[in-house]
N, C-alpha and C positions, 0 to 999 in steps of 0.2 A: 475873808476870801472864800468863793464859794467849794473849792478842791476840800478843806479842812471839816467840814460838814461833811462832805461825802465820804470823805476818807475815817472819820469814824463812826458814820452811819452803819459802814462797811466793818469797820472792826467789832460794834455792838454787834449785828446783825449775825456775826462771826462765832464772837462767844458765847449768845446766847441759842445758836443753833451748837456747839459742843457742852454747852453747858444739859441741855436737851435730850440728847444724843449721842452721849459720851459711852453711855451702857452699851449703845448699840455694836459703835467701834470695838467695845471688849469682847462681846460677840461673835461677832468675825471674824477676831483672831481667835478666841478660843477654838472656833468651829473649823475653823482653816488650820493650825495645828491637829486639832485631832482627825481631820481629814486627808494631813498630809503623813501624821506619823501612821496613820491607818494603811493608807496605802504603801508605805514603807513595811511594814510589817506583813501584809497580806501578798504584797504581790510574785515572792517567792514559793509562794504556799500554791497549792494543787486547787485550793476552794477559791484561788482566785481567775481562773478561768471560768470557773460555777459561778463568779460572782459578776464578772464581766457579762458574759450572755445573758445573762438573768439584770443586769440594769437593761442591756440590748434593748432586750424583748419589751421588758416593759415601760421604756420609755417611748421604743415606735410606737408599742401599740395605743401610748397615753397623745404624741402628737399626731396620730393617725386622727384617733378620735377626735381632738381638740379640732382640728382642721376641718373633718367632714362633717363636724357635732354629731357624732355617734352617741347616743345618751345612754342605750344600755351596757355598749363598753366599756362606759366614764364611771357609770355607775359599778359594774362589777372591779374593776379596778379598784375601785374605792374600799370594799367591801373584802376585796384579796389582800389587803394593805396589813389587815389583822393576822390571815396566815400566814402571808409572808414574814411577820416578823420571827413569828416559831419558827418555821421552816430554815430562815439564816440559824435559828439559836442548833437547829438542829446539823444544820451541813458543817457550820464554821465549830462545833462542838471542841476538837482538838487547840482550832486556834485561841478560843476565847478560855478554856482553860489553862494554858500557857499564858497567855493574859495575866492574871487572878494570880497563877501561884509567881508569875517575875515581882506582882501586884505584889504581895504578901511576902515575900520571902526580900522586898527591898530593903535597902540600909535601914529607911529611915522607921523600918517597924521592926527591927530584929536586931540582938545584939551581937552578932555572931564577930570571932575574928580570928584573924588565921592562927594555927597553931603551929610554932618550930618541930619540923619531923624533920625524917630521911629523904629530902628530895632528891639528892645524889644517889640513894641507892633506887629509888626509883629509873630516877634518868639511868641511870648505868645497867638497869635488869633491862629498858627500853631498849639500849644501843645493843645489848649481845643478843636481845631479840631481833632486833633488825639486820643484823647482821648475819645471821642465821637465815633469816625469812622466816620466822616465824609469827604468825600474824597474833596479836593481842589487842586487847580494849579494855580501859579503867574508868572509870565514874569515881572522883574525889566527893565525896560527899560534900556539901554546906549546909545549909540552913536548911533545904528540907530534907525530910526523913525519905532515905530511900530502902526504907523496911520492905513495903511490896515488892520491888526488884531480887532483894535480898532471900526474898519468902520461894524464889521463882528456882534459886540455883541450893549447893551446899552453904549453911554459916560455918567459918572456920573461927572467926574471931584469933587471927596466927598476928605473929610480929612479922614483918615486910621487912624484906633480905631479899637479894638478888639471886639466890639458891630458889627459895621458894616459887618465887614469880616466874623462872622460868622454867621450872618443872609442873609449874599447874598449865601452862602454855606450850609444852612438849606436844606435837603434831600424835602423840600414843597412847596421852594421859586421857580420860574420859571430860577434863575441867576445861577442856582447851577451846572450844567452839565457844563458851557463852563468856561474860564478859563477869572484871572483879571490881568491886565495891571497895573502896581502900577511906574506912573511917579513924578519925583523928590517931592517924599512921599507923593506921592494923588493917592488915586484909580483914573487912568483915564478912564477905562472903566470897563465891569462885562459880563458875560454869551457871551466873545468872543470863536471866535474858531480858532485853531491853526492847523496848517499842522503836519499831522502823518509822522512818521520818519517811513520809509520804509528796515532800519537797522536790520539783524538778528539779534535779543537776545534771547538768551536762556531760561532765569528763565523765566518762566512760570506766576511768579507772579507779570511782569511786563504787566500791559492793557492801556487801548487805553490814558488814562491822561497819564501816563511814556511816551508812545511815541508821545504823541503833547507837552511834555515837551522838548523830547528831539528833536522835529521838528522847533520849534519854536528857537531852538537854534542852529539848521544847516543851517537857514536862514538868522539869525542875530547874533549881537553877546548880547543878550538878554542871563539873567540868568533866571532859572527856577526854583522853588520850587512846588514839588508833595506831598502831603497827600495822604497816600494810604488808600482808603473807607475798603478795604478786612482786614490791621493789621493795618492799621494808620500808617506807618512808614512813615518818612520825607524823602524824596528825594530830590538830587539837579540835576541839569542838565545845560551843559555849553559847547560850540562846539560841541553841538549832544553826549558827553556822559554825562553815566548816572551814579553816586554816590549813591547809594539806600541802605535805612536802616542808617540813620544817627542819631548819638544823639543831641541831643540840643545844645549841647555848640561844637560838631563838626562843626554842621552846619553852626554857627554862626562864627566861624574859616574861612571855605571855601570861605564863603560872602566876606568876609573882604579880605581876601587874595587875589580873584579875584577881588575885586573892586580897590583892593591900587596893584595889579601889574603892573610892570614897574617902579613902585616909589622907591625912597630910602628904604635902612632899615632901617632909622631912624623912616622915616615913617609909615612903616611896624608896627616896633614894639611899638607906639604910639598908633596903632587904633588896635591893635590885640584885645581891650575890648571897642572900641567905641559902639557908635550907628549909623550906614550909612548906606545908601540906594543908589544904584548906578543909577546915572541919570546924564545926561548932565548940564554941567557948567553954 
């Protein structure tokens, strides 16, 4: 029958055009992933308006040319392709080092795991902070070394007590403006300071602690806790975003969740009511 010929002329035809071209398809997704998590990534970020205008311009000015055959516009273009690429290394510098260190500081290259501390005496020096209005900021160490932050404020290297924490955050104390480092459950420093996140946000009622919370954590992969001094509300912060307005036992969730990810669910749901403080092994 003649249908039977054709019908696997059609399927040869088939396989040996994936057989062919099979790389290519891998291609395309690789390159569409990394084009899609790119824009996920950047388009929060301040360098992605820098980066929008700047495809603009040189896309008009490439189908300008292409159209009227402009040859020394084609050609300069061509020849700006090599600046350009420094120039991105040099604008997106903040973001692609965030890049590297989430790169590097991943499970799958580090051993790090959470250690059992005082998270209730944490959480509980947070709620007589907030209830007070007194504004405070913490950076839990992990995997990377947050020594330069550390180098910036006093090192106390103190045990974490709910006394301590909110007499270093007393609105009178000299410690109370910059932000504390709390390593494998010790305050290791007090009155640091931390890189502002340069990130559009909107609300209004995010100030300058929200964004060295959430700077602090586009640099490293350090977690943040915010007390806001205006309502008191507890904030988290973690790859540069920001969770703002948390309840108590929210919060205490998210800790835990980000500290034990990557781990089983067994584990998972073991410490879902622990007490830990995320710090190196």
């Amino acid at each position: 029958m003649p249908s039977f010929p054709r019908s696997s002329t059609a399927r040869n035809g088939m396989w040996d055009f994936l057989t062919n071209h099979w790389r290519d398809g891998v291609e395309i997704i690789i390159l569409a992933a990394l084009a899609y998590h790119g824009y996920l990534f950047f388009r929060a970020t301040r360098g992605a308006r820098i980066l929008t205008g700047l495809l603009i311009l040189l896309l008009g000015l490439a189908l300008i040319s292409l159209l009227l055959e402009l040859s020394v516009i084609s050609s300069l273009l061509q020849r700006f392709s090599v600046f350009l690429a420094i120039a991105l290394v040099i604008i997106f510098q903040p973001e692609l080092r965030r890049v590297l260190a989430e790169l590097g500081s991943s499970r799958l290259f580090s051993f790090n795991r959470p250690d059992p501390e005082a998270l209730d005496v944490l959480m509980e020096a947070m709620q007589q902070l907030s209830s007070r209005r007194c504004g405070a900021l913490f950076a839990l160490k992990r995997g990377i070394d947050l020594k330069p932050f550390a180098e910036s404020g006093v090192e106390l290297d103190a045990v974490i007590s709910v006394e301590m924490i909110t007499t270093i955050f007393h609105p009178k104390t000299s410690l109370h403006d910059g932000g504390v480092i709390i390593d494998q459950g010790r305050i290791a420093a007090a009155g640091c300071v931390f890189p502002v996140s340069q990130k559009d946000v909107q609300d209004r009622a995010i100030g300058l602690r929200h964004r060295a919370g959430m700077g602090v954590t586009e640099e490293t992969d350090a977690i943040a806790l915010v007390v806001s001094e205006e309502t008191g509300a507890l904030s988290l912060c973690y790859q540069g975003r920001l969770e703002h307005d948390l309840e108590p036992d929210e919060l205490r969730r998210r800790i835990n969740e980000i500290l034990n990810e990557g781990a089983g669910a067994s584990a998972a749901t073991n410490t879902e009511d622990g007490h830990e403080l995320g710090t190196p092994a």
